[in-house]
Biotite code that builds the C-alpha atoms (Angstrom):
import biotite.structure as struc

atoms = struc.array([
    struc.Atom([0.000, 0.000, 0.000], chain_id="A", res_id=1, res_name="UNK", atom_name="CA", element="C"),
    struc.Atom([2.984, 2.531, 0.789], chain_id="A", res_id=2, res_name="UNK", atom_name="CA", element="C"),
    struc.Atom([4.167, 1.999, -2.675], chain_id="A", res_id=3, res_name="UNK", atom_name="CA", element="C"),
    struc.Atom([0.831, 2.667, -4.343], chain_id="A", res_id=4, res_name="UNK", atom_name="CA", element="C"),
    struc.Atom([0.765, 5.973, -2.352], chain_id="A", res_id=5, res_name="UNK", atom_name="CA", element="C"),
    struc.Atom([4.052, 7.044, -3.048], chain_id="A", res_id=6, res_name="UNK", atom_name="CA", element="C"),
    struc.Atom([3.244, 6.615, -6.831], chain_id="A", res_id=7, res_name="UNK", atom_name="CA", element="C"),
    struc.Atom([0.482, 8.459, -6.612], chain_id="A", res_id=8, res_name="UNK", atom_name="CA", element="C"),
    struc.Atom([1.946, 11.044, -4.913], chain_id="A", res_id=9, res_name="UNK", atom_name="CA", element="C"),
    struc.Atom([4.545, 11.477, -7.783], chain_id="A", res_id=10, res_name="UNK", atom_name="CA", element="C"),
    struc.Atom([2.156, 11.004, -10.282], chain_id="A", res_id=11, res_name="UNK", atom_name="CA", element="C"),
    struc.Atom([0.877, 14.405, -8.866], chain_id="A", res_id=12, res_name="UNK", atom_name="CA", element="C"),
    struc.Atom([3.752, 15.807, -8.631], chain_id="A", res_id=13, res_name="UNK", atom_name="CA", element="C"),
    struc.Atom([2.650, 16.777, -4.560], chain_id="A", res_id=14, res_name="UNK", atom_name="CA", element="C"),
    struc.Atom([5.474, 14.861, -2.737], chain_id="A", res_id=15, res_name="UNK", atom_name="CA", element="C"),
    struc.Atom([5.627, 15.965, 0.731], chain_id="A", res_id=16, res_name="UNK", atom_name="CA", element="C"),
    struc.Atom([8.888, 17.749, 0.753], chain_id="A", res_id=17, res_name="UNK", atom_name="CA", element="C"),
    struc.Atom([10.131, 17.606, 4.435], chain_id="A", res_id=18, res_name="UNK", atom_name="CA", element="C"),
    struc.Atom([10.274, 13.888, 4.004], chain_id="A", res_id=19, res_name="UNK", atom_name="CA", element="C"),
    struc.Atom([12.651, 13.980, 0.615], chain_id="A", res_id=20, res_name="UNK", atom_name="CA", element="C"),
    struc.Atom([15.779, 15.659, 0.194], chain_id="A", res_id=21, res_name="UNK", atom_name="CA", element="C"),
    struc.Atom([16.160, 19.246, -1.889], chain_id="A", res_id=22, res_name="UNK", atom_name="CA", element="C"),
    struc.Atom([18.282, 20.180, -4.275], chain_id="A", res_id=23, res_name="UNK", atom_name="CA", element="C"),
    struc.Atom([18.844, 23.857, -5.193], chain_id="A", res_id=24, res_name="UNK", atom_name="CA", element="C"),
    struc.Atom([18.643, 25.177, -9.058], chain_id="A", res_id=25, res_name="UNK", atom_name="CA", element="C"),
    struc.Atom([21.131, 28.112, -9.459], chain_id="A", res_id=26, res_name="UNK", atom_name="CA", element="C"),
    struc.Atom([20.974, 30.655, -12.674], chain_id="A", res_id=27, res_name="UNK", atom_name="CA", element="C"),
    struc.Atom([23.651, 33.386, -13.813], chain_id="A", res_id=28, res_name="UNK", atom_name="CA", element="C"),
    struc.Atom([20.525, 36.068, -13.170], chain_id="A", res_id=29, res_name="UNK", atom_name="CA", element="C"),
    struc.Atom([17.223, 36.627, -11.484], chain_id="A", res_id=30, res_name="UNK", atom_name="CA", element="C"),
    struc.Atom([15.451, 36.912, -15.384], chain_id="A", res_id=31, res_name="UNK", atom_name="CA", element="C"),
    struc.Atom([16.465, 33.186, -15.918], chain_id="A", res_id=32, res_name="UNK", atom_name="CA", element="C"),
    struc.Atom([15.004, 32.151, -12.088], chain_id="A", res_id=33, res_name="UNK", atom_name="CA", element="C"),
    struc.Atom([12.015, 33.764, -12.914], chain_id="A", res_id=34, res_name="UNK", atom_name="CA", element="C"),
    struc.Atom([11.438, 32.356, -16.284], chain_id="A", res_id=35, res_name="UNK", atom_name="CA", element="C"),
    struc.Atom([12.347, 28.536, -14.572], chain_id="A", res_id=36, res_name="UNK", atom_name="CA", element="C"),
    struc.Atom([10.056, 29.228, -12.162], chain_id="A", res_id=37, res_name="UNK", atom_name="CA", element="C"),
    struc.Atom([7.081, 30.362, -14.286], chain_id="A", res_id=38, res_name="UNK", atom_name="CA", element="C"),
    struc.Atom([8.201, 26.886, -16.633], chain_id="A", res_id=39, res_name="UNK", atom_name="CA", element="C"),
    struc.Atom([8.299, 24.676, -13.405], chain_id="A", res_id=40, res_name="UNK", atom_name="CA", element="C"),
    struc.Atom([5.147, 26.325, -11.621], chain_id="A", res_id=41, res_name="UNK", atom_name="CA", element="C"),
    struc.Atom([2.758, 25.818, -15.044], chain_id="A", res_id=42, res_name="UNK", atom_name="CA", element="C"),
    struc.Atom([3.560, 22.241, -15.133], chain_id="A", res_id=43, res_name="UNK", atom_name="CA", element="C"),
    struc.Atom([2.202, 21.769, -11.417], chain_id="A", res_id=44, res_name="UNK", atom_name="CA", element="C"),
    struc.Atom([6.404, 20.926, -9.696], chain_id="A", res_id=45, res_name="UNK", atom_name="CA", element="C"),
    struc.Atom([6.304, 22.308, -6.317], chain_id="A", res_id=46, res_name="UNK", atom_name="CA", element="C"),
    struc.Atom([9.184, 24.117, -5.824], chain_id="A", res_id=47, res_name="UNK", atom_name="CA", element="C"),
    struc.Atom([10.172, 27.281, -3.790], chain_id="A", res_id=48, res_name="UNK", atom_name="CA", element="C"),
    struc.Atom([12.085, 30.948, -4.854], chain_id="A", res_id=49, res_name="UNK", atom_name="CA", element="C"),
    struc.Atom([14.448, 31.532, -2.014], chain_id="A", res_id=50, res_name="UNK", atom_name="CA", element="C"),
    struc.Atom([17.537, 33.653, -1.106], chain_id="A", res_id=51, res_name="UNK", atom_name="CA", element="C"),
    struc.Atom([20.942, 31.471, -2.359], chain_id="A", res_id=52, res_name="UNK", atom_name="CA", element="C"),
    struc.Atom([22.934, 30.267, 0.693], chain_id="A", res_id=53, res_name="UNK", atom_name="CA", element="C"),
    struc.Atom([26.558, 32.442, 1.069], chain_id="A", res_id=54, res_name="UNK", atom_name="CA", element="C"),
    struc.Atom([28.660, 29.390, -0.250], chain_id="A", res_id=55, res_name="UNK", atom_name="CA", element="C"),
    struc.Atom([26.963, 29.034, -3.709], chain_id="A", res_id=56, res_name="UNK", atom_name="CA", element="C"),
    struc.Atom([26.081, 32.603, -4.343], chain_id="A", res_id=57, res_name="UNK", atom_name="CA", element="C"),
    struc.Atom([26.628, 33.112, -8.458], chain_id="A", res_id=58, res_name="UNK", atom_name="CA", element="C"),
    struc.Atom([25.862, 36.656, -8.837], chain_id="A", res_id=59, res_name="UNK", atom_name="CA", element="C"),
    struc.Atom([22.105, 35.812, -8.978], chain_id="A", res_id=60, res_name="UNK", atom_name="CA", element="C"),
    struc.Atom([19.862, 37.032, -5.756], chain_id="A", res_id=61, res_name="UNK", atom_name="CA", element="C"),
    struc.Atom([17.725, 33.831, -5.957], chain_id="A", res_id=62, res_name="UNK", atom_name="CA", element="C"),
    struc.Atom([17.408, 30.217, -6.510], chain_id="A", res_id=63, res_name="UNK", atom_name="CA", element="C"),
    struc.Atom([15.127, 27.307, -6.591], chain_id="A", res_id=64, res_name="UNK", atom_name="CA", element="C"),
    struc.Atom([14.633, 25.029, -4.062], chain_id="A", res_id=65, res_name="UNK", atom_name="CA", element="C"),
    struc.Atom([13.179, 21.178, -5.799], chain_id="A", res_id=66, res_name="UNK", atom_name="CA", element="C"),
    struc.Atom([12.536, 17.901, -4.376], chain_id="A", res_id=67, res_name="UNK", atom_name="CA", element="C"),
    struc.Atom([16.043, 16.164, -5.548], chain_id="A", res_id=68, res_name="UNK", atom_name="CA", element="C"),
    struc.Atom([14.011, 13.036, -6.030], chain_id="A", res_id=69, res_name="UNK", atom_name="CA", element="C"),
    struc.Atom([12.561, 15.028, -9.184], chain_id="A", res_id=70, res_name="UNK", atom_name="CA", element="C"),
    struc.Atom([15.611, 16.281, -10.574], chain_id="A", res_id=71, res_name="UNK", atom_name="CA", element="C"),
    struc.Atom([15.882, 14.562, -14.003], chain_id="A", res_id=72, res_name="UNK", atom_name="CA", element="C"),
    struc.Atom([12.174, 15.440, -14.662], chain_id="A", res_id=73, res_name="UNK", atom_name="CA", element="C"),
    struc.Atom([12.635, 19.010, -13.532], chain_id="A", res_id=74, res_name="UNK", atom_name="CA", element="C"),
    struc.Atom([15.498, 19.286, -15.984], chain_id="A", res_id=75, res_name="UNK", atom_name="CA", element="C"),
    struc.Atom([13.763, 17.396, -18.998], chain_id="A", res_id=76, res_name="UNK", atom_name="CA", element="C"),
    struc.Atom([11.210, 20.460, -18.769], chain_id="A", res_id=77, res_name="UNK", atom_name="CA", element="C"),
    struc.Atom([13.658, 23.426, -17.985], chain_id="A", res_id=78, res_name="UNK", atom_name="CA", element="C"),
    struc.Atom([15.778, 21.588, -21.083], chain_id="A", res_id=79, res_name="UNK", atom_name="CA", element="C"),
    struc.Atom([12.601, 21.490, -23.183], chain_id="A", res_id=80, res_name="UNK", atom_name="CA", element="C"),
    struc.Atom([12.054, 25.414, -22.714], chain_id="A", res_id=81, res_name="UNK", atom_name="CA", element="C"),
    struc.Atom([16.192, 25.859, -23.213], chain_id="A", res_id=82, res_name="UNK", atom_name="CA", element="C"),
    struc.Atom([16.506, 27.845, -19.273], chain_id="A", res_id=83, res_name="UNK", atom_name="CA", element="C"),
    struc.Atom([18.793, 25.244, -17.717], chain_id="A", res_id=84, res_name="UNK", atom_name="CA", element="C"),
    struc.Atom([20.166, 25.826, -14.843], chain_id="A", res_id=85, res_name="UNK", atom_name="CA", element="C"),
    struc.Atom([24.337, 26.438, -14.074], chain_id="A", res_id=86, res_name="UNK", atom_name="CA", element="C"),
    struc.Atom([24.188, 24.090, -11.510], chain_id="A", res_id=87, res_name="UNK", atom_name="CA", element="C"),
    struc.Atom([22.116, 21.441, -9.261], chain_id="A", res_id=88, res_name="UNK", atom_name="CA", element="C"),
    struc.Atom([23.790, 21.568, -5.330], chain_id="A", res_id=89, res_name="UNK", atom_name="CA", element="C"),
    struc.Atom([21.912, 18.872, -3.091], chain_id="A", res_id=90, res_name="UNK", atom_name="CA", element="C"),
    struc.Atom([20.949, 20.699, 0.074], chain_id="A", res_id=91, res_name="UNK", atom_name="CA", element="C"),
    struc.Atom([23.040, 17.929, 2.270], chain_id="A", res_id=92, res_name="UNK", atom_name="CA", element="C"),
    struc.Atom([24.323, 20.420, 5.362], chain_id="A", res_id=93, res_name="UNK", atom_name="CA", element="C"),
    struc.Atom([22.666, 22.874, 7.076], chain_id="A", res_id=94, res_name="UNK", atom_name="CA", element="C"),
    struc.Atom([25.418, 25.306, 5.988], chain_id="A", res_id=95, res_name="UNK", atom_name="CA", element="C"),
    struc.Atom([23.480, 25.241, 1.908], chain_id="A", res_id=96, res_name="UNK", atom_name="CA", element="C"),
    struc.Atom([20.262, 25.660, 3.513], chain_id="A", res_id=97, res_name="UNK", atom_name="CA", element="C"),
    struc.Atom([18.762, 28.275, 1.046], chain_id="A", res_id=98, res_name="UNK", atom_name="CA", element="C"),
    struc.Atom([17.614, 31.260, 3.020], chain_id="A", res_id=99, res_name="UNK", atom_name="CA", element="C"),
    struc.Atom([13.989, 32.391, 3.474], chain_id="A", res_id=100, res_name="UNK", atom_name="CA", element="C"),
    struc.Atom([12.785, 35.607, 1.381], chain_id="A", res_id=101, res_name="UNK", atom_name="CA", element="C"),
    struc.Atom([10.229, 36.177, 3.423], chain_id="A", res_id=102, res_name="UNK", atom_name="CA", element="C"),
    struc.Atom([10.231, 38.418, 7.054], chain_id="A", res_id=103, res_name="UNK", atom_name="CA", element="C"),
    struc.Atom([6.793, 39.544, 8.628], chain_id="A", res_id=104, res_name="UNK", atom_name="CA", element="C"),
    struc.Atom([6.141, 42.474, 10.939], chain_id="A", res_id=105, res_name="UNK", atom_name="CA", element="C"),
    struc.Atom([2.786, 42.851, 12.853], chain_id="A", res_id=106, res_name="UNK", atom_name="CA", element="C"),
    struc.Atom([2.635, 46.706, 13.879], chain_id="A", res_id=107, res_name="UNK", atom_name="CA", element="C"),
    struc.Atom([-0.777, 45.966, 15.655], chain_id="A", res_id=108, res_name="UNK", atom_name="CA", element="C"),
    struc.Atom([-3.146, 48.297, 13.306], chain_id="A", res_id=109, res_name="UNK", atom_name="CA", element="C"),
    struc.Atom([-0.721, 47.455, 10.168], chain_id="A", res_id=110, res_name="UNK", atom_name="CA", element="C"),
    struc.Atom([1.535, 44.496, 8.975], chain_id="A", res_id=111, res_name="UNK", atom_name="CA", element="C"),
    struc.Atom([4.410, 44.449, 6.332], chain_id="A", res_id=112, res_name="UNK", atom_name="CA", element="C"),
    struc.Atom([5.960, 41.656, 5.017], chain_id="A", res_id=113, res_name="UNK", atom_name="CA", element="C"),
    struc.Atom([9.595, 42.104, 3.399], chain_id="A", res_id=114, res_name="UNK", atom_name="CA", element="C"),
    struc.Atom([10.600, 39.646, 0.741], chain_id="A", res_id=115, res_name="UNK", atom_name="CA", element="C"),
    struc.Atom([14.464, 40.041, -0.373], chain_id="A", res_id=116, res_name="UNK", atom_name="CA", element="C"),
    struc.Atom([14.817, 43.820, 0.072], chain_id="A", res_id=117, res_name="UNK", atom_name="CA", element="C"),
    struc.Atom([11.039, 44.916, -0.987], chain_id="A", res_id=118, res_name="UNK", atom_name="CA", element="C"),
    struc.Atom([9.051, 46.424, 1.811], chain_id="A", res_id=119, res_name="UNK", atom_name="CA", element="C"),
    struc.Atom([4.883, 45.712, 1.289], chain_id="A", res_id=120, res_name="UNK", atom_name="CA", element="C"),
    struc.Atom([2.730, 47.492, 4.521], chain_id="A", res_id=121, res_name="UNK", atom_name="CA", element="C"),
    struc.Atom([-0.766, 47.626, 4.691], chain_id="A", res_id=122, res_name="UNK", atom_name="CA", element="C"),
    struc.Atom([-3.593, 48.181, 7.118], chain_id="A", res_id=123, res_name="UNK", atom_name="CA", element="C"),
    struc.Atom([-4.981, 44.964, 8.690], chain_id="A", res_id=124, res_name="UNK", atom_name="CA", element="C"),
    struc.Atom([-8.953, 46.206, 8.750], chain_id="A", res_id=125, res_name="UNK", atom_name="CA", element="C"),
    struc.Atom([-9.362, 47.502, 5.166], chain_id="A", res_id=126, res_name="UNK", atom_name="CA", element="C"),
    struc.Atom([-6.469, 45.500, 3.550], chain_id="A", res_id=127, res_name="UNK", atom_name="CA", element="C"),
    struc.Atom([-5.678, 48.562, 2.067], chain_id="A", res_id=128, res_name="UNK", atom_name="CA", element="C"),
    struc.Atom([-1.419, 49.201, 1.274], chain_id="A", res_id=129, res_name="UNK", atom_name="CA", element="C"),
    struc.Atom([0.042, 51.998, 2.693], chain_id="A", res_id=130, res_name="UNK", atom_name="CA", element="C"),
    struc.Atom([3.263, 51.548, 1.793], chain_id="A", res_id=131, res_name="UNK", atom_name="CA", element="C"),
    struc.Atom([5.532, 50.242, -0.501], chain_id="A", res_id=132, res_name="UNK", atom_name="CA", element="C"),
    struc.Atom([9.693, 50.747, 0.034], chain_id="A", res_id=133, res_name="UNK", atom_name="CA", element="C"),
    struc.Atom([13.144, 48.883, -0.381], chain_id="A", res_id=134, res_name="UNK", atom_name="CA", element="C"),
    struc.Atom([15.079, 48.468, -3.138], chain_id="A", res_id=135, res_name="UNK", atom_name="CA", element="C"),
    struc.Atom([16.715, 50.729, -5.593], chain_id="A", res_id=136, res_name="UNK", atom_name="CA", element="C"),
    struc.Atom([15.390, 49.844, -8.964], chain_id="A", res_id=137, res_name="UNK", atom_name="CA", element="C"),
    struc.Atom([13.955, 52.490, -11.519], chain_id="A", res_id=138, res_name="UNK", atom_name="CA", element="C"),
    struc.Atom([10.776, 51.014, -10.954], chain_id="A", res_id=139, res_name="UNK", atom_name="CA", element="C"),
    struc.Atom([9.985, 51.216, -7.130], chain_id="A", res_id=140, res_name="UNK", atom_name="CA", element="C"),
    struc.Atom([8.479, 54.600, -7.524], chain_id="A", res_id=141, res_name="UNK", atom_name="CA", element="C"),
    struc.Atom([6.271, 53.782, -9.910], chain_id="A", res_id=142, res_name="UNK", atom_name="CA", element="C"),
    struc.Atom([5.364, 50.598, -8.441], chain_id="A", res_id=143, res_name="UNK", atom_name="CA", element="C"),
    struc.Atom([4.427, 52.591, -5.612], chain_id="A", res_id=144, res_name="UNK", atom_name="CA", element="C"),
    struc.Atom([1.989, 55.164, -7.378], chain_id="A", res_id=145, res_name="UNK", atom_name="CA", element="C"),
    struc.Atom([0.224, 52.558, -9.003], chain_id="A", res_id=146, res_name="UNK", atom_name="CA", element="C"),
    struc.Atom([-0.508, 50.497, -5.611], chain_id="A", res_id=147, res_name="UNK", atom_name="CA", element="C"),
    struc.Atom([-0.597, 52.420, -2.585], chain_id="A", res_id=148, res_name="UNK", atom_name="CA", element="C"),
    struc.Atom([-3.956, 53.352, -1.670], chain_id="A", res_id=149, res_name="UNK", atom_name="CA", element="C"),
    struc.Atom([-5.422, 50.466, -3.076], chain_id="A", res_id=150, res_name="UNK", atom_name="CA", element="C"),
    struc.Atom([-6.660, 47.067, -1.392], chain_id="A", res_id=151, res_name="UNK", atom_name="CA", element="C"),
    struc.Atom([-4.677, 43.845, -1.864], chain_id="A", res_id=152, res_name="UNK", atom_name="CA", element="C"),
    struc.Atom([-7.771, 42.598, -3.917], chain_id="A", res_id=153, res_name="UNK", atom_name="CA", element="C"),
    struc.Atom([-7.846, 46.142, -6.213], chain_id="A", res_id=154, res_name="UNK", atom_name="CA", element="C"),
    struc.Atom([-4.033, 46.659, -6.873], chain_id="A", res_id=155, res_name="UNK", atom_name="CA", element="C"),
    struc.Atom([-2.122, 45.650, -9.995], chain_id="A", res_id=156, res_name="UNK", atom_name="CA", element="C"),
    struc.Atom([-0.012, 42.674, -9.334], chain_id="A", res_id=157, res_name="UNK", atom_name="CA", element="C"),
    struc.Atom([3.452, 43.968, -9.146], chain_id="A", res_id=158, res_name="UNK", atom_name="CA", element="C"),
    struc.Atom([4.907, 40.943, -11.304], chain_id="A", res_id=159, res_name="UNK", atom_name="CA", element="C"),
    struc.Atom([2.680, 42.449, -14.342], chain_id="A", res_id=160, res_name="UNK", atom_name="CA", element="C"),
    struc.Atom([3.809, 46.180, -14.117], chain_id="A", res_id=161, res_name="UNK", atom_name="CA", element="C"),
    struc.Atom([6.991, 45.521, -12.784], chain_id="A", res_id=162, res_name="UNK", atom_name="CA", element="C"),
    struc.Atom([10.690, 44.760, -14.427], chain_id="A", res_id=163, res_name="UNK", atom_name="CA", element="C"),
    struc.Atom([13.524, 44.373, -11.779], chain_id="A", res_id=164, res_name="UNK", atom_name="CA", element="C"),
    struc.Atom([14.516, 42.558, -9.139], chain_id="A", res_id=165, res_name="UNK", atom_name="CA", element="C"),
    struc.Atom([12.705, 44.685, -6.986], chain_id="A", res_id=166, res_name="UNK", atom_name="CA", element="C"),
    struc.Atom([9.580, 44.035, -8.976], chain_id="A", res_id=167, res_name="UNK", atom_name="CA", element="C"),
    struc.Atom([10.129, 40.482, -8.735], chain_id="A", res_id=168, res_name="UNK", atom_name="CA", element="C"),
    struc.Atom([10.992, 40.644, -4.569], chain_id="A", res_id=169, res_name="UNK", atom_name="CA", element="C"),
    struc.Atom([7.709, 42.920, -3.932], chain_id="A", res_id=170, res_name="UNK", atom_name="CA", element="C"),
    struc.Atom([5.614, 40.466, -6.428], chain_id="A", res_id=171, res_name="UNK", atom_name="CA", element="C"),
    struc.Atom([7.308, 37.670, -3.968], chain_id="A", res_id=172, res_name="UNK", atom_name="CA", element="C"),
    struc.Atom([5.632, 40.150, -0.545], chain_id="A", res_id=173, res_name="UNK", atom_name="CA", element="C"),
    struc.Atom([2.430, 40.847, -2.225], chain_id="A", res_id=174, res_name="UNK", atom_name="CA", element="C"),
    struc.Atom([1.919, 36.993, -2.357], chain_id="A", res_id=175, res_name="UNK", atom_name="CA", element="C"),
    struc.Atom([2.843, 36.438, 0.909], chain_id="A", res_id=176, res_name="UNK", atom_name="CA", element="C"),
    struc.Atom([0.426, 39.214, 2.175], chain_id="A", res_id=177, res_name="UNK", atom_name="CA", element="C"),
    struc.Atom([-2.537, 37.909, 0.351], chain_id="A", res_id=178, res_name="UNK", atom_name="CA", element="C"),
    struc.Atom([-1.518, 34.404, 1.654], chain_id="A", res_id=179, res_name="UNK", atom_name="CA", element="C"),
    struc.Atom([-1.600, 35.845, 5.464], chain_id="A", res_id=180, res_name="UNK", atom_name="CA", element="C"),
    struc.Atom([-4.613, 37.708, 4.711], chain_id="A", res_id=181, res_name="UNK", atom_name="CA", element="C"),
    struc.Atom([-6.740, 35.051, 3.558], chain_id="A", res_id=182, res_name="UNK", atom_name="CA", element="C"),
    struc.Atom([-5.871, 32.591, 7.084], chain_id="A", res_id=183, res_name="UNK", atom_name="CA", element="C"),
])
């Protein structure tokens, strides 16, 4: 019966992952992370953006934490839409743990969530933001005008207008918030 399960479980693609190992996906830049991760999340792979560990850093902000187990699959697809990876490190010692984007901040009447270096506030009771800040790319100002003032629900998602890094990290927070928003 365990086997059947475990099948079943792959053929989903749903494998609980604090019972397999992880591996970690690193790219040159944060355009090629993004574009794996938009490849790997359409085809259903559950896999994670996160901060690269110090020892493996290649220039690029972010990686992509996968179920090892799934590696050759996960690579068949990436090799399919030609955004391979440089390299595949098993997560085998605490010391290539890949580091956690996110940080949240309850400020009783407001609560901001920071993912990489993007700042997201808003007020808890009308779910309204009130603040966006971090960063330093070109686009943080306007990313700002077109979203403060508006609920979670109403504003633009950032990953649409934005075109940075910065974009990316904020589209990472504004997840996150409508995640802890919706418990």
């Amino acid at each position: 019966m365990f086997i059947l399960d475990f099948l079943k479980q792959m053929r989903s693609k749903t494998l609980d992952t604090q019972n397999i190992d992880r591996g970690i996906l690193v790219f040159e830049n944060t355009s090629e992370v993004i574009q794996a991760e938009n490849i790997l999340k359409a085809e259903g792979w559950k896999i994670r953006v996160m901060g690269p560990p110090p020892e493996i850093r290649s220039g690029c902000d972010l990686v992509i934490e996968i179920p090892l187990i799934e590696e050759l699959n996960i690579l068949r697809s990436l090799e399919k839409a030609k955004a391979l990876p440089l390299e595949i490190v098993p997560v085998s010692s605490p010391l290539l743990k890949p580091v956690n984007l996110f940080f949240s901040k309850d400020f009783g009447k407001y609560l901001m969530i920071r993912a990489a270096n993007m700042k997201l506030t808003i007020d808890k009771e009308t779910k309204k933001i009130v603040n966006i800040s971090g960063g330093g790319c070109p686009d943080v100002p306007y990313l700002a005008q077109e979203m403060v003032g508006k609920t979670l629900a109403a504003a633009p998602a950032p990953r649409k207008i934005g075109h940075t890094l910065c974009g990316y990290a904020l589209q990472l927070a504004y997840e996150e918030m409508t995640r802890q928003c919706s418990l």
